[in-house]
Each structure stands twice: as structure tokens, then as C-alpha cells.
N, C-alpha and C positions, 0 to 999 in steps of 0.2 A: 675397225676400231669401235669403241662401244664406253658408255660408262662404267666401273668397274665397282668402286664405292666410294661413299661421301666421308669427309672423315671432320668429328669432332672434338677438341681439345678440352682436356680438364687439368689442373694442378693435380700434384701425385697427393694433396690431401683430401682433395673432393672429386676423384675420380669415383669415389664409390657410389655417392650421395648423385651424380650425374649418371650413373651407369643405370643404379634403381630408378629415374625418375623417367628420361627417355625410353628405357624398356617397358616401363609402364604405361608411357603414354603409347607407345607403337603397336602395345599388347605381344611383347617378342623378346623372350629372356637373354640377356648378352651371356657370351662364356669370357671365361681367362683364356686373351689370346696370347699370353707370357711377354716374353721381354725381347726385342730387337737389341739384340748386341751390340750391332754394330753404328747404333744410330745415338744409342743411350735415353732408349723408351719402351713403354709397354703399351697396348692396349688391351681392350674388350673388343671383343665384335660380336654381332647380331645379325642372322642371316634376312634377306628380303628375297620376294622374288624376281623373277627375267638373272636370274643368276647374278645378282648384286648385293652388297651388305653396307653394314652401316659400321664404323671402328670409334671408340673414344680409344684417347691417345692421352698419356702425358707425358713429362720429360722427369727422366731421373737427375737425381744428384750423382753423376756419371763423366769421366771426359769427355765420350764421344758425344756425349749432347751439344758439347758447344765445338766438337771437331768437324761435324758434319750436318750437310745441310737441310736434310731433314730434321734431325733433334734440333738446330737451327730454331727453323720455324717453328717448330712445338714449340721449344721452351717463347719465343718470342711471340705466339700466340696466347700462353699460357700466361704471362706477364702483361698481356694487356687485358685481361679478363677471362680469358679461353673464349670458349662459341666453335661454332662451327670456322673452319679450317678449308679444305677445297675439297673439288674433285677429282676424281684418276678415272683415267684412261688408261681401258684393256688394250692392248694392243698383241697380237698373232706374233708380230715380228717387226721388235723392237730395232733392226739393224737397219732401216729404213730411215726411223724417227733419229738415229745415232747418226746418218750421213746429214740429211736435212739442220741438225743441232751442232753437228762438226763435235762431237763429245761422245764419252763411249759408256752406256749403261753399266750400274754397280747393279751385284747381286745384293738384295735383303736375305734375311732371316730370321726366324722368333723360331723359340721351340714352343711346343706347348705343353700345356702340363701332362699328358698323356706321355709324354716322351717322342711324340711325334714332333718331326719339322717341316713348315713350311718355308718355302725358298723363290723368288721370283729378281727380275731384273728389275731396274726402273732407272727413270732420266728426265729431267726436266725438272728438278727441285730448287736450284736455283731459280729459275724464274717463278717457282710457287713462292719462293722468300723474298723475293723484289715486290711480285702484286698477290696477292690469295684470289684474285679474279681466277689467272691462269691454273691450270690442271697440268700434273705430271702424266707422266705414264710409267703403267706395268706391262711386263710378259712373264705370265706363272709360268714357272719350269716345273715346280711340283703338279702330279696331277691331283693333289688334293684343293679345294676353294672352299673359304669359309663359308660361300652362299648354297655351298651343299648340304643340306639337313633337312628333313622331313619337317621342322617344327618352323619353318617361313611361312607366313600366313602376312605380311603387308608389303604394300609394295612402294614407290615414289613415284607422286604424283604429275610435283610440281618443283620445283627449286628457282629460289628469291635468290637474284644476285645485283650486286650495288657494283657497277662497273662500267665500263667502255665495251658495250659486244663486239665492234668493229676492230677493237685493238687486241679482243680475246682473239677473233676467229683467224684476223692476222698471223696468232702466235701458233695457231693450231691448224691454220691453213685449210680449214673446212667448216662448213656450216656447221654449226654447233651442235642444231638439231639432226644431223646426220648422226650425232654421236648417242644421242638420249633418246632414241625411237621416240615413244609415244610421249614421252615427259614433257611436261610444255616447263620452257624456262622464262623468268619474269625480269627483266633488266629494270633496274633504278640507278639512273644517273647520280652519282656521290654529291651533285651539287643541289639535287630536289632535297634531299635530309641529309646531307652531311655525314653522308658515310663514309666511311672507311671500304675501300675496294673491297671486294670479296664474296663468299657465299654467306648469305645473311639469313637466310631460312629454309626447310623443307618443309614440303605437303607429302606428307604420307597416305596412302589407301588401305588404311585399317577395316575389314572387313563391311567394307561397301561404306565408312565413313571416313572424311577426309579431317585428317590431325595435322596441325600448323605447326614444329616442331621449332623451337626458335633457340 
């Protein structure tokens, strides 16, 4: 298992204004990455390297936003300001994570504007909408990955998270750092400033300088 990408929420009116601002800080144009049907969202994504990207997301005026627990959390992240949202975890082979959770992975999907689709499983959204400490997981069934594109040029350095590690690595049953290779992760107790659980910032490795992305 490995980090797979980080994901940020915008309202569906300032997704644009948040899509230019970030790719401009990262120096890394996001594309239209269409719409999740079945979640009732869209995003952008922006490739990075070690085969990881970065998604803004927000929630449509759609049922399944509030049918399900991904749109769930978007839209619920969205209404408290948006910001950044959690992590996912890659995972080879999700039927492992499925007995350990006693629940059984949903297929995603988004087309994209190309007429291509991407398709993957994932599980553990529920606990991303109880804490945004916690990370889901994916397994791409497509062999296509947004972090495949010749135009990746930054990478994650570092990730600011306001949480309990102890109660993260409990939920994921491995050192953490086992999952971020070289990423060093930065824990702040919600009770030092008054956060809200969750991923509260990344450092990015923009051509040998380091951007705070907040």
C-alpha cells in the first residue's frame, strides 16, 4: 500500500478560481477530470510524481451527493469552507482491506472528456466522513492513472495533519510512514490550535523549491 493522492474540495462556484490558483502555485496545469456519477461530483486532477496526483473535487446539485458517502463528505467539506479533504490509499488488492473492514468495496467512475473512463474500487469512506484524519482506500482496475503524463514536474514533500496519529495508524493498522515513503508527515494535536481533525496542509517540491499549499 502506498499514498495514491491527496484530495481538495471546492464549491461547484469556485472550483475554477481554486483549480487556477493551486496549479499555479504547484507550477502543474490540472485537466477536467469529468464527473463521478455515481457519487454526484466532479473533479480536476493534476499529475505529481512517485505516481501520485493531486484532485479538487466538489459536489453537484445531484441526488447521489447526498446518497453517498463520498459526495457525503464533499458536499460536507464544501459547506464548511472546502480546503483540503484527506488522503487515499493505493492498495494492489482491496479484498484484504474488505475482510479486515467486514464491508465490501464499491466500483467508482468519472468519464472524461476524451470519452475515456476511468474505473477503480474503493472502501473506507465512511470513516473519512466520521474524521478526514482517516484515508480510504483505492484499487485502479483501469490500467490508465491520472499521475501518468509526461507534464508531472512536482512532487509532496511534506503533509500538515491536525489529528491523533495513534488513532490514525490504529484505523490503518500500519505505520503511516510505511505508506508515504519518503514524505515526512507533520501531526498537530486539534487541541494546540483548535483544529478541526484532518489534512490541513501540503508541502509540495516544486522544482527544487518547497511550496506550502494550504
Amino acid at each position: 500500500m502506498r499514498l495514491d493522492h491527496v484530495s481538495y474540495v471546492a464549491s461547484h462556484d469556485q472550483i475554477s478560481d481554486v483549480v487556477n490558483r493551486i496549479g499555479s502555485q504547484i507550477g502543474t496545469a490540472f485537466v477536467d477530470g469529468g464527473i463521478h456519477p455515481k457519487f454526484g461530483t466532479r473533479n480536476f486532477t493534476a499529475p505529481l510524481l512517485n505516481g501520485q496526483y493531486i484532485e479538487i473535487v466538489c459536489p453537484l446539485d445531484h441526488p447521489a451527493t447526498d446518497a453517498t458517502p463520498f459526495g457525503q463528505a464533499v458536499r460536507k467539506k464544501a459547506e464548511e469552507g472546502g480546503g483540503w479533504m484527506t488522503w487515499v490509499i493505493r492498495t494492489e488488492d482491496i479484498t484484504k482491506i474488505e475482510t479486515k473492514l467486514n464491508r465490501i468495496a464499491i466500483i467508482g467512475n468519472r468519464k472524461l472528456p476524451n470519452g475515456s473512463e476511468l474505473e477503480w474500487k474503493q472502501l473506507g469512506v465512511l470513516a473519512t466522513l466520521e474524521d478526514f484524519t482517516n484515508p480510504f482506500y483505492v484499487e485502479w482496475i483501469s490500467d490508465i492513472h491520472p499521475s501518468e503524463t509526461p507534464n508531472a514536474v512536482t512532487s509532496i514533500s511534506k503533509i500538515f495533519m491536525s489529528g491523533e496519529k495513534n488513532k490514525v495508524e490504529y484505523w490503518l493498522g500500519v505505520d503511516s510512514k510505511t505508506l508515504l515513503g519518503g514524505i515526512e508527515i507533520n501531526w498537530t494535536t486539534k487541541n494546540e490550535e483548535l483544529l478541526t481533525p484532518g489534512l490541513i496542509g501540503i508541502e509540495f517540491n516544486v522544482k527544487g523549491s518547497k511550496v506550502h499549499v494550504t
